[in-house]
PDB file of N, H, CA, C and O in Angstrom:
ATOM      1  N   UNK A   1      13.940 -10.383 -10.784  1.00  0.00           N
ATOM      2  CA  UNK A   1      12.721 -10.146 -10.017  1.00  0.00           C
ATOM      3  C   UNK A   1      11.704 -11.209 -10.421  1.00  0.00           C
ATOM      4  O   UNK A   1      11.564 -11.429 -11.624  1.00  0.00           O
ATOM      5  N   UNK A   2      11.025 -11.849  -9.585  1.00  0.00           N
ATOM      6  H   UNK A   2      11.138 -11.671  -8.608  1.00  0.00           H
ATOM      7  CA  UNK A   2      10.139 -12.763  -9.667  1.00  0.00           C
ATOM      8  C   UNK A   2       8.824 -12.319 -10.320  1.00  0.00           C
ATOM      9  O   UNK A   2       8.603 -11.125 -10.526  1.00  0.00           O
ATOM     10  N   UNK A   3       7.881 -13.362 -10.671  1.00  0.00           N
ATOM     11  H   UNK A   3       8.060 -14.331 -10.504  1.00  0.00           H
ATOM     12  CA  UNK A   3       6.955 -12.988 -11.270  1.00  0.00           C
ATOM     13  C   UNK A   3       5.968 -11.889 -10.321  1.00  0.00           C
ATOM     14  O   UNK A   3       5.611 -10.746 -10.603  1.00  0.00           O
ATOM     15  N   UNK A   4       5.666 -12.789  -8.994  1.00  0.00           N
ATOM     16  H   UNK A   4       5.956 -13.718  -8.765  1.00  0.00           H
ATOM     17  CA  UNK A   4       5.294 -11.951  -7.311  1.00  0.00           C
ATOM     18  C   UNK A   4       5.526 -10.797  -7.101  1.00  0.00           C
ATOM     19  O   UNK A   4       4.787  -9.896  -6.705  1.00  0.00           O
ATOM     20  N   UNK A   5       6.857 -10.810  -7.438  1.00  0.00           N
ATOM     21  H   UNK A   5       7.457 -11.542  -7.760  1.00  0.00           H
ATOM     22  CA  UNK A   5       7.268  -9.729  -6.859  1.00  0.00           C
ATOM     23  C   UNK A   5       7.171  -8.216  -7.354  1.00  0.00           C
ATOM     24  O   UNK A   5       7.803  -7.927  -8.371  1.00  0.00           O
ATOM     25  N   UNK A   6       6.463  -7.278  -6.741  1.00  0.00           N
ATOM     26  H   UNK A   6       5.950  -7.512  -5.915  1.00  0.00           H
ATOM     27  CA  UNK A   6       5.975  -5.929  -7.799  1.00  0.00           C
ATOM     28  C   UNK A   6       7.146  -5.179  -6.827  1.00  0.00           C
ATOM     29  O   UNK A   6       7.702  -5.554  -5.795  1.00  0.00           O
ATOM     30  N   UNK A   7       7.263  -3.919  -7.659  1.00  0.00           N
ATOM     31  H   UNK A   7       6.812  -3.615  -8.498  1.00  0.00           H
ATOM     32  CA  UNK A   7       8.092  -2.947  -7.657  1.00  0.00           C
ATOM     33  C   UNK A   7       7.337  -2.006  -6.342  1.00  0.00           C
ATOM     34  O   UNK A   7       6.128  -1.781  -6.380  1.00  0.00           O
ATOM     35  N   UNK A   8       8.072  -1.580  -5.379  1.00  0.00           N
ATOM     36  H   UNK A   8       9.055  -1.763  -5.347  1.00  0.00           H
ATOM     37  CA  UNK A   8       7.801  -0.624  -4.153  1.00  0.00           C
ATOM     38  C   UNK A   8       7.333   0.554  -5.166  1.00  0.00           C
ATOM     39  O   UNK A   8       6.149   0.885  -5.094  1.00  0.00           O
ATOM     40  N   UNK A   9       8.179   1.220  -6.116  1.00  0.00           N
ATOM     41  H   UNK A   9       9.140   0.950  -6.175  1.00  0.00           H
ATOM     42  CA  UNK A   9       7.934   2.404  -6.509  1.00  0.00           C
ATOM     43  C   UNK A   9       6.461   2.400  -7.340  1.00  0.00           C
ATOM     44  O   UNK A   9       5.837   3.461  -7.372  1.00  0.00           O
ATOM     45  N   UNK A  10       5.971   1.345  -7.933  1.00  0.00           N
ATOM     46  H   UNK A  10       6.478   0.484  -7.907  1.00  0.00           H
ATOM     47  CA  UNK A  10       4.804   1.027  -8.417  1.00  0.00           C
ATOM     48  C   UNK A  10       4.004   1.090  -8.047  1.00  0.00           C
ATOM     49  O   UNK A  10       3.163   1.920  -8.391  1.00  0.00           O
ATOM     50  N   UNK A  11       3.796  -0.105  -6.788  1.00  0.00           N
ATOM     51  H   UNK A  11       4.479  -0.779  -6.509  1.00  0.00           H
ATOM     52  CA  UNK A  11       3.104  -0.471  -5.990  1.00  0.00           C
ATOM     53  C   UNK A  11       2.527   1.217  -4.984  1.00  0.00           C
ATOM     54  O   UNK A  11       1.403   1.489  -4.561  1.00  0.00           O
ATOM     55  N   UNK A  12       3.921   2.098  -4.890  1.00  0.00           N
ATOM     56  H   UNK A  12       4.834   1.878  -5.234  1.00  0.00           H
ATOM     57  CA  UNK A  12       2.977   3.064  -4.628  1.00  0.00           C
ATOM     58  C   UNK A  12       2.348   3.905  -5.460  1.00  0.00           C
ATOM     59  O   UNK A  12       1.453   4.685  -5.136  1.00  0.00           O
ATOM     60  N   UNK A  13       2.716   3.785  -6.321  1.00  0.00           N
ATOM     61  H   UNK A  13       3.443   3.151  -6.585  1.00  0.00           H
ATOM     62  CA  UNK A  13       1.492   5.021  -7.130  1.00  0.00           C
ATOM     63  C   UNK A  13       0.506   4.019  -7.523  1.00  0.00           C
ATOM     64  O   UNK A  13      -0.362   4.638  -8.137  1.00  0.00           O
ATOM     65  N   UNK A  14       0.264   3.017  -7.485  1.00  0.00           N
ATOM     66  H   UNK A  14       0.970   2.514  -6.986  1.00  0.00           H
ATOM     67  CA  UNK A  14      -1.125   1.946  -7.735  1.00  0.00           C
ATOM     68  C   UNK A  14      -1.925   3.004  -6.410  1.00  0.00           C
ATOM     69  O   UNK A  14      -2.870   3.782  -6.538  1.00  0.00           O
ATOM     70  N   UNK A  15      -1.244   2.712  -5.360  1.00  0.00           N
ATOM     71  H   UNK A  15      -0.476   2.080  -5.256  1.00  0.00           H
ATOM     72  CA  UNK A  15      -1.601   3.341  -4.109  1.00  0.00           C
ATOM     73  C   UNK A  15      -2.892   4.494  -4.413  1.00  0.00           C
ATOM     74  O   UNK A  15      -4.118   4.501  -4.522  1.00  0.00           O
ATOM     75  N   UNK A  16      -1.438   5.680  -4.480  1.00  0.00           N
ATOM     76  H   UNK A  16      -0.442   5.675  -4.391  1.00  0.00           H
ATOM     77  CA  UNK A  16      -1.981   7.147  -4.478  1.00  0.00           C
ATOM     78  C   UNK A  16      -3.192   7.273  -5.112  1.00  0.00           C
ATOM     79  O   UNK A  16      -4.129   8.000  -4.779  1.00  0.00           O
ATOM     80  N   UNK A  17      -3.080   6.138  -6.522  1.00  0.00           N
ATOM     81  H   UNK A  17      -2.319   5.548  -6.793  1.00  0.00           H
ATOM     82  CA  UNK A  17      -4.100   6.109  -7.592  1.00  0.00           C
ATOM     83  C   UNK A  17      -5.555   5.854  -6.657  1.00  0.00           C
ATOM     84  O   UNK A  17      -6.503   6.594  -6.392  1.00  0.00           O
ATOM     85  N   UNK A  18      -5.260   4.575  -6.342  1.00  0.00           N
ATOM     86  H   UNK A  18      -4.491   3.974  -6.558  1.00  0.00           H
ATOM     87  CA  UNK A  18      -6.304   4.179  -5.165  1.00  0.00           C
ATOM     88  C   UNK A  18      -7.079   5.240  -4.212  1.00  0.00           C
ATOM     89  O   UNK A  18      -8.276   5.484  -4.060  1.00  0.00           O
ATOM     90  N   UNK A  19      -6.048   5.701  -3.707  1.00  0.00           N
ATOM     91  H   UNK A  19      -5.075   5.503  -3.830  1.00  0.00           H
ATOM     92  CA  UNK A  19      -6.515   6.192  -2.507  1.00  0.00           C
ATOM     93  C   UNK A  19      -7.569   7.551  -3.275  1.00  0.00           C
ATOM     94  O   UNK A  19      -8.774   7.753  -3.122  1.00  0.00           O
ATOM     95  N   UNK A  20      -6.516   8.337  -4.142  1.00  0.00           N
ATOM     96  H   UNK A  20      -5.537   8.173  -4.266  1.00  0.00           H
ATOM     97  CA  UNK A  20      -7.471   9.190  -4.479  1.00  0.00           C
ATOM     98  C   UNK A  20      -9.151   8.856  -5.130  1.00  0.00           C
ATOM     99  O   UNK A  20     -10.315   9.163  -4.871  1.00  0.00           O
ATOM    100  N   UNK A  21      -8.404   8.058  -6.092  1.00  0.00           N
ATOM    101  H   UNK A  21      -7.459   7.809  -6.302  1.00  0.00           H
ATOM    102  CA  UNK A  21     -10.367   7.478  -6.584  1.00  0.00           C
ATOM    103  C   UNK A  21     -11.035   7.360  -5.118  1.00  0.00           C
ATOM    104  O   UNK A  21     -11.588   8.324  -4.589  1.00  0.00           O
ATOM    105  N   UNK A  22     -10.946   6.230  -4.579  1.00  0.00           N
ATOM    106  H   UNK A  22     -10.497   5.446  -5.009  1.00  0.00           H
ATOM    107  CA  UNK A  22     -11.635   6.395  -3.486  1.00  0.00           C
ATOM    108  C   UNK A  22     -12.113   7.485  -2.733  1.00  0.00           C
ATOM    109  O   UNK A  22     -13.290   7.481  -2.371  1.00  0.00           O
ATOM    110  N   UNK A  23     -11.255   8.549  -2.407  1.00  0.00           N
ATOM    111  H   UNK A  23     -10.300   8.553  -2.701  1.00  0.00           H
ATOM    112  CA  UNK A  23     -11.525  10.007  -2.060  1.00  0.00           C
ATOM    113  C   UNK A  23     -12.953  10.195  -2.870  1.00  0.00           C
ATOM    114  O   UNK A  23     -14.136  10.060  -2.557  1.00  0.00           O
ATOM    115  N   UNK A  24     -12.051  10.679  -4.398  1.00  0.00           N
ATOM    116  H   UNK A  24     -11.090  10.789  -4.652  1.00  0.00           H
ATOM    117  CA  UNK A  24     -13.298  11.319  -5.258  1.00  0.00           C
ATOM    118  C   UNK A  24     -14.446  10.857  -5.435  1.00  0.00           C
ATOM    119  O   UNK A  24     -15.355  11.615  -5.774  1.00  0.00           O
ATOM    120  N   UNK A  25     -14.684   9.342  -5.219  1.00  0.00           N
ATOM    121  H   UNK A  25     -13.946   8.726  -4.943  1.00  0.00           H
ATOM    122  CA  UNK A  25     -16.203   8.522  -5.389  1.00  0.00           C
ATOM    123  C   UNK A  25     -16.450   8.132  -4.065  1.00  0.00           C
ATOM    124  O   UNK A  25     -17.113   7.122  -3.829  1.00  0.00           O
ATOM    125  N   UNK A  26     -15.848   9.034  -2.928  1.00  0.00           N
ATOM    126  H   UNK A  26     -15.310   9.855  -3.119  1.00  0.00           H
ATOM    127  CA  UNK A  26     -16.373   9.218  -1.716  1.00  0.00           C
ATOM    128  C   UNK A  26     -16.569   7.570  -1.188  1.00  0.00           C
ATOM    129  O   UNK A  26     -17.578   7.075  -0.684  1.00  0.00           O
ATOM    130  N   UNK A  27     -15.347   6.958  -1.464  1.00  0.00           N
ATOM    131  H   UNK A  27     -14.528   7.360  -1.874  1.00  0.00           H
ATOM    132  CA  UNK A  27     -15.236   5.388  -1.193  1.00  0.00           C
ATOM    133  C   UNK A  27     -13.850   4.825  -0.477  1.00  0.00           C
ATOM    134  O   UNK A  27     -12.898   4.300  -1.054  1.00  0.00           O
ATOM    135  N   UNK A  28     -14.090   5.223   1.721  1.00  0.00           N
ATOM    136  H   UNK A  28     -14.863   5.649   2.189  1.00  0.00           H
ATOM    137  CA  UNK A  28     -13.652   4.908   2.141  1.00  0.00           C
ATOM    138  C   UNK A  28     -12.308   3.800   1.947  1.00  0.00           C
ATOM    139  O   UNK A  28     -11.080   3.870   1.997  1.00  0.00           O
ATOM    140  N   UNK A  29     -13.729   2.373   1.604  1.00  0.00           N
ATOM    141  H   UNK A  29     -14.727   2.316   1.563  1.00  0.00           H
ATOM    142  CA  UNK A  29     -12.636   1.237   2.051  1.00  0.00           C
ATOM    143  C   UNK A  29     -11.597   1.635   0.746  1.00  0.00           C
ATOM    144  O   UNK A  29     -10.391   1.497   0.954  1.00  0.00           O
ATOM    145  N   UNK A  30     -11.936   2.006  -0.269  1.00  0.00           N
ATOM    146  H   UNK A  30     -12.915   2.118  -0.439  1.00  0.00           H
ATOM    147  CA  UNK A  30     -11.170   2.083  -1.435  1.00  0.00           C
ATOM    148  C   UNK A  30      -9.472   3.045  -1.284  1.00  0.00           C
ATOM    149  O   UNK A  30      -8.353   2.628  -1.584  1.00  0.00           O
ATOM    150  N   UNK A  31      -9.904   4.525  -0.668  1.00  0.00           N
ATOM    151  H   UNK A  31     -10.813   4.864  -0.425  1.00  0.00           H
ATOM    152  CA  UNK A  31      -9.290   5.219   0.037  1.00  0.00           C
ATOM    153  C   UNK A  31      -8.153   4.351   1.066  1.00  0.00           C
ATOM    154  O   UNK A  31      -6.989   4.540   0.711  1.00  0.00           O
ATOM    155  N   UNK A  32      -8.255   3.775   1.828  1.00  0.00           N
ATOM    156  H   UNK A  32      -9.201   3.622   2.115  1.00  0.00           H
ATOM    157  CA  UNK A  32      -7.744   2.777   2.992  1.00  0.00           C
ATOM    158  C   UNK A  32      -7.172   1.845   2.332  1.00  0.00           C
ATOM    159  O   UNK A  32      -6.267   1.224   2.890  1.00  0.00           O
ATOM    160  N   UNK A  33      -7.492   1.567   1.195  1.00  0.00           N
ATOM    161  H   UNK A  33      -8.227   2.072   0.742  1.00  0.00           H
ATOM    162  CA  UNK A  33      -6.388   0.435   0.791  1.00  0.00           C
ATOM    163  C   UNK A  33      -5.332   0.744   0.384  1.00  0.00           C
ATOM    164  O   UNK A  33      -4.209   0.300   0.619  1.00  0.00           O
ATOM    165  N   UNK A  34      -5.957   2.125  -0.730  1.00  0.00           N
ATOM    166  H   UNK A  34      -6.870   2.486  -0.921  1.00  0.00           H
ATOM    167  CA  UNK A  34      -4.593   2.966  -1.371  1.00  0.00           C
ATOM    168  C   UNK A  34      -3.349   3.179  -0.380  1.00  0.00           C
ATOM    169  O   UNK A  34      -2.140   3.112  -0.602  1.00  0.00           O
ATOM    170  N   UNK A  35      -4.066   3.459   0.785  1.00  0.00           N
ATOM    171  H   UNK A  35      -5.048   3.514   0.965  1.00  0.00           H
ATOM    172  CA  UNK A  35      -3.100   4.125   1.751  1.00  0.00           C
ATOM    173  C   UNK A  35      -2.239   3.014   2.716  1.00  0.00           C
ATOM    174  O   UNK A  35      -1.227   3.292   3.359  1.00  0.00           O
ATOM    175  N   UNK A  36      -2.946   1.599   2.645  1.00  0.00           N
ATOM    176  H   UNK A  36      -3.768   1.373   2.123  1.00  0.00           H
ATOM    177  CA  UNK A  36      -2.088   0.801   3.033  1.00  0.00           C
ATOM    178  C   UNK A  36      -0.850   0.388   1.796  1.00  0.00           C
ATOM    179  O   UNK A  36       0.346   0.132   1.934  1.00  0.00           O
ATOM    180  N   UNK A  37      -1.479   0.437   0.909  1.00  0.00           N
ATOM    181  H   UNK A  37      -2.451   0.645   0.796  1.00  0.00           H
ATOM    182  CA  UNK A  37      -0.491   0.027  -0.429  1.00  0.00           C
ATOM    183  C   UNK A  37       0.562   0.954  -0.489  1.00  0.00           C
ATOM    184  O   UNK A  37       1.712   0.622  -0.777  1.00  0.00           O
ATOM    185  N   UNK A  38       0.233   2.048  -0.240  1.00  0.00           N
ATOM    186  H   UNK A  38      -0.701   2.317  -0.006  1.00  0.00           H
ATOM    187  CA  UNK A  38       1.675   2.746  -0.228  1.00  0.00           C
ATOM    188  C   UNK A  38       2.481   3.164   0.793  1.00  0.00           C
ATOM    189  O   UNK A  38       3.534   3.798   0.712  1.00  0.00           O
ATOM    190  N   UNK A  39       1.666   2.594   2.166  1.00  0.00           N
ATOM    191  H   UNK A  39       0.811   2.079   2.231  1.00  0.00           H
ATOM    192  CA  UNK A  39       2.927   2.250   3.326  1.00  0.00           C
ATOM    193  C   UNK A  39       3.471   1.302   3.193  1.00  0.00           C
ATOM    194  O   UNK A  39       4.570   1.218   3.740  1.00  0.00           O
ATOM    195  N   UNK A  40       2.990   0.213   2.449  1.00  0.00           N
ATOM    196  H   UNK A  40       2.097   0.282   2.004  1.00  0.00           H
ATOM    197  CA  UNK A  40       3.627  -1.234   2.396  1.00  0.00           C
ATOM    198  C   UNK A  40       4.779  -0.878   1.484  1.00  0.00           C
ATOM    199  O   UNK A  40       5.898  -1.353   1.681  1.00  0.00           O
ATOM    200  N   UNK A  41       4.480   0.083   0.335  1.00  0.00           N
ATOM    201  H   UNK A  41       3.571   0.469   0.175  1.00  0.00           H
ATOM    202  CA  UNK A  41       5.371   0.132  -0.340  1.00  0.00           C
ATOM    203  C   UNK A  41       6.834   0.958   0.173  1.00  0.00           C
ATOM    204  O   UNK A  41       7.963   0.648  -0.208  1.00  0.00           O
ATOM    205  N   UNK A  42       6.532   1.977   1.042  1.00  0.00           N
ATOM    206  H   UNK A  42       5.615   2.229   1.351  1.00  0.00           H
ATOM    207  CA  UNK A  42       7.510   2.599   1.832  1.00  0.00           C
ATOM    208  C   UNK A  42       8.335   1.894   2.984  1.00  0.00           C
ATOM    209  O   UNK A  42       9.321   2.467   3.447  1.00  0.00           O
ATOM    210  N   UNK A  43       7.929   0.634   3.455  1.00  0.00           N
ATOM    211  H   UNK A  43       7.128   0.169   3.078  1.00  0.00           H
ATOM    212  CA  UNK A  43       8.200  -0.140   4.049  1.00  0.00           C
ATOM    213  C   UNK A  43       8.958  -1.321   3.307  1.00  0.00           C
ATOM    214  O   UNK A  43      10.045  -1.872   3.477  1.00  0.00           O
ATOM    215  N   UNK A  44       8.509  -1.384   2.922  1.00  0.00           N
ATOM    216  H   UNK A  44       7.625  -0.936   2.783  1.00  0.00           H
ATOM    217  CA  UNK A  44       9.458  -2.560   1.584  1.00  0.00           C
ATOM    218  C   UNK A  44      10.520  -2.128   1.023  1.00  0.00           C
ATOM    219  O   UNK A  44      11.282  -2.951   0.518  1.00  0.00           O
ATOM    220  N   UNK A  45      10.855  -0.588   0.973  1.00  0.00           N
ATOM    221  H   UNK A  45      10.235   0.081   1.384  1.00  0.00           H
ATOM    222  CA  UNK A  45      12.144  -0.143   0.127  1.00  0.00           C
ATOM    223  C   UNK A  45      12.984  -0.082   1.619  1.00  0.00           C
ATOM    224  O   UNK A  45      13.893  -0.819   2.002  1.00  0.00           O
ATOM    225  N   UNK A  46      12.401   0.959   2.247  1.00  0.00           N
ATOM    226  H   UNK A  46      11.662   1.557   1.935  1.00  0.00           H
ATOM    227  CA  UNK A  46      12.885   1.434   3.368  1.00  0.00           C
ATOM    228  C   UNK A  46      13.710   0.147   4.179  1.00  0.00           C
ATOM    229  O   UNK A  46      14.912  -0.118   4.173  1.00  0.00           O
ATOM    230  N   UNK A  47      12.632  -0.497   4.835  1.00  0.00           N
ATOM    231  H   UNK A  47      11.656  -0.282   4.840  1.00  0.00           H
ATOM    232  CA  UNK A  47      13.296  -1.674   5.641  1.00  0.00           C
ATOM    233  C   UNK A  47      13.302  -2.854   5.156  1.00  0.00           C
ATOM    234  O   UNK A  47      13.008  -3.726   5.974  1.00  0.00           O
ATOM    235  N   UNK A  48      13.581  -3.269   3.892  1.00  0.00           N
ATOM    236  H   UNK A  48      13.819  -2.561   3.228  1.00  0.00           H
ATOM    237  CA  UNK A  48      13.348  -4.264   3.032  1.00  0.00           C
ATOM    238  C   UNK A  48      13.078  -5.364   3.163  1.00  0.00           C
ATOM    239  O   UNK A  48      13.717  -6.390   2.928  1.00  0.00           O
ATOM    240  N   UNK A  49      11.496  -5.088   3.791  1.00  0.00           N
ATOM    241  H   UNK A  49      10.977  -4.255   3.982  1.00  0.00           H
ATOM    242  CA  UNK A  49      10.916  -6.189   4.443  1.00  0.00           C
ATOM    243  C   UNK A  49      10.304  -6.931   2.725  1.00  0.00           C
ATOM    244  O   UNK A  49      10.287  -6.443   1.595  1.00  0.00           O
ATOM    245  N   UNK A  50       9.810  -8.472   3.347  1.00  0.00           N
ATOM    246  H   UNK A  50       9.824  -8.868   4.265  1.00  0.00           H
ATOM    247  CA  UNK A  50       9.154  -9.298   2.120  1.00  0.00           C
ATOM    248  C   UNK A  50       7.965  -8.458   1.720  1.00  0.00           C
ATOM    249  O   UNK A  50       7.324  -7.914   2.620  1.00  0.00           O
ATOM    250  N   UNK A  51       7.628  -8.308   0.537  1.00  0.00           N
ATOM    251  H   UNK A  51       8.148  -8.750  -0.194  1.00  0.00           H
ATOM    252  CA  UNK A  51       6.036  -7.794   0.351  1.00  0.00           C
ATOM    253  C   UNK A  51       4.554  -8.110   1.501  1.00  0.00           C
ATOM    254  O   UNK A  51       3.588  -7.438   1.862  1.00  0.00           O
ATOM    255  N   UNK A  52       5.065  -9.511   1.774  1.00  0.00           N
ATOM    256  H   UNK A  52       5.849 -10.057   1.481  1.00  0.00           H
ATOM    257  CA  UNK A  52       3.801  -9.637   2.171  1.00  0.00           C
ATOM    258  C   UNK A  52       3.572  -9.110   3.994  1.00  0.00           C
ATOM    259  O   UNK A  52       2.638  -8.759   4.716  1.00  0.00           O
ATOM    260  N   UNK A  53       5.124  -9.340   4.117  1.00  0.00           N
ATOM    261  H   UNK A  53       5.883  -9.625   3.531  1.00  0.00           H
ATOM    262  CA  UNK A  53       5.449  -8.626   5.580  1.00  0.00           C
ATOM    263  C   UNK A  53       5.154  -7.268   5.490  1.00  0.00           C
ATOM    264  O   UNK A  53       4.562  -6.727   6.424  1.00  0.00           O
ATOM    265  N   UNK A  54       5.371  -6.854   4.836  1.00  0.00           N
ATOM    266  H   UNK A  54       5.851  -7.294   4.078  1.00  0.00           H
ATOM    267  CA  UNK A  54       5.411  -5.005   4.489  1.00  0.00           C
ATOM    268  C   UNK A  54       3.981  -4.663   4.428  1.00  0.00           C
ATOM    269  O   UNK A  54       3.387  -3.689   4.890  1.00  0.00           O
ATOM    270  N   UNK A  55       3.521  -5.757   3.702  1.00  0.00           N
ATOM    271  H   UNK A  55       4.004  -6.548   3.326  1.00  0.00           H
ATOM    272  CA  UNK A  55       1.651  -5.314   3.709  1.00  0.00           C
ATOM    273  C   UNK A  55       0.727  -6.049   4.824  1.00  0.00           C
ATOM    274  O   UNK A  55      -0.461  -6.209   4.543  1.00  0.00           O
ATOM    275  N   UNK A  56       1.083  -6.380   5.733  1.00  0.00           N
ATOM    276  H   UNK A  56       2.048  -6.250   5.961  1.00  0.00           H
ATOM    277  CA  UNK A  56       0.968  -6.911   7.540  1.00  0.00           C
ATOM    278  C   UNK A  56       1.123  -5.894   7.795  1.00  0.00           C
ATOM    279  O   UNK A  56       0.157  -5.131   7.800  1.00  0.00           O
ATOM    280  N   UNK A  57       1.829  -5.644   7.973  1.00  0.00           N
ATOM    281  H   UNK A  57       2.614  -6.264   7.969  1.00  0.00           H
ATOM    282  CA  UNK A  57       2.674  -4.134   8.992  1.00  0.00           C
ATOM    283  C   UNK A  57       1.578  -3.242   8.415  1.00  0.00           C
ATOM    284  O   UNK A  57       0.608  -3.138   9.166  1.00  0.00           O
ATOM    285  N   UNK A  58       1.525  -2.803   7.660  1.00  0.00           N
ATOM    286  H   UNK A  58       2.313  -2.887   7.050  1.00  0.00           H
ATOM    287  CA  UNK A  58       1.062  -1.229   6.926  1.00  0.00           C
ATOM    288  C   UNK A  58      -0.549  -1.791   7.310  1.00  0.00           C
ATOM    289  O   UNK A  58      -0.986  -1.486   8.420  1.00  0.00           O
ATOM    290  N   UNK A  59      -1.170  -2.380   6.641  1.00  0.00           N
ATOM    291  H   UNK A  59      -0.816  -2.628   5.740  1.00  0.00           H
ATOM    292  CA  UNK A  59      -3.042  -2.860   6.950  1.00  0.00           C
ATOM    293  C   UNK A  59      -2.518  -3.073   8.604  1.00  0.00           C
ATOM    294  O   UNK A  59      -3.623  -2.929   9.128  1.00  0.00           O
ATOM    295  N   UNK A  60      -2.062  -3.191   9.166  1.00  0.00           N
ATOM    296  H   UNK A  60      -1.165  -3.307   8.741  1.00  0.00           H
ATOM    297  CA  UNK A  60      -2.397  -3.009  10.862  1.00  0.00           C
ATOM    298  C   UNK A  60      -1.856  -2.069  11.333  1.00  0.00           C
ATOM    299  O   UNK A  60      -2.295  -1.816  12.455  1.00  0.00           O
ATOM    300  N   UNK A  61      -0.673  -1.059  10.816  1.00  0.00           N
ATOM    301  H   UNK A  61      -0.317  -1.264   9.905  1.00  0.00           H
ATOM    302  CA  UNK A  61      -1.249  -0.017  11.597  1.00  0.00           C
ATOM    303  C   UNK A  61      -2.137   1.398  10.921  1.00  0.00           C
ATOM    304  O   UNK A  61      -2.552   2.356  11.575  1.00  0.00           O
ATOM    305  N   UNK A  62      -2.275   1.170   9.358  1.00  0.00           N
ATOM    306  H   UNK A  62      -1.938   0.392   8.828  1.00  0.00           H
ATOM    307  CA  UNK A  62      -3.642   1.525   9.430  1.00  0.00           C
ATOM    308  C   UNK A  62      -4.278   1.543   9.661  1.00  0.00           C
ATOM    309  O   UNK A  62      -4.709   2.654   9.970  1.00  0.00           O
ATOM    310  N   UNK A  63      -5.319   0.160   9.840  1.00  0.00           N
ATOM    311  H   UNK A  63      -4.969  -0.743   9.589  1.00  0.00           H
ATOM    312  CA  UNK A  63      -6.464  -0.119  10.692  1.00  0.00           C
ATOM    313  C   UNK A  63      -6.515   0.181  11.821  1.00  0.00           C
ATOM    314  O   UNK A  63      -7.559   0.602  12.318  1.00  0.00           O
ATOM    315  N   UNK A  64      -5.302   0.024  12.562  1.00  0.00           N
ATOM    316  H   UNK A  64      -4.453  -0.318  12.159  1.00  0.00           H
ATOM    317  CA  UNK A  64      -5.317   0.261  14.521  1.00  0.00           C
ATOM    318  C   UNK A  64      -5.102   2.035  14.594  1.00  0.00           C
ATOM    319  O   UNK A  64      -4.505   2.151  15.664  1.00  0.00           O
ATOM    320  N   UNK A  65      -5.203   2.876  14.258  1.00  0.00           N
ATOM    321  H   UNK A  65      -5.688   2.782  13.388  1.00  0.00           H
ATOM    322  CA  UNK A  65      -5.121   4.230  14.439  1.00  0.00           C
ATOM    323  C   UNK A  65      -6.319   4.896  14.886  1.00  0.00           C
ATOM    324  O   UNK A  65      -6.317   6.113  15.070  1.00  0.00           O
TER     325      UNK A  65
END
């Protein structure tokens, strides 16, 4: 594994971590990132897209909802 390259299973609980702080300090964009980070990460195992493809995909169709 490359230096780049982080772990899907990581990368989502960085996520969850995210998303919740954000929740609790009532901090949207913070919230929204978590939650792209751990579609990217479900997307990256799942359809084993590149990281950075996986986190395209996930920040747009987060954002577009």
């Amino acid at each position: 594994m490359s230096d780049d390259h982080k772990s899907p299973p990581l990368e989502d609980l960085k996520g969850k971590l995210k998303e919740g702080w954000g929740e609790f300090a009532d901090n949207e964009s913070l919230a929204e990132e978590g939650e792209i980070q751990q579609l990217a990460a479900k997307l990256e195992k799942q359809q084993g897209l590149e990281p950075e493809e996986a986190m395209r995909r996930a920040r747009e169709q987060v954002l577009n909802r």
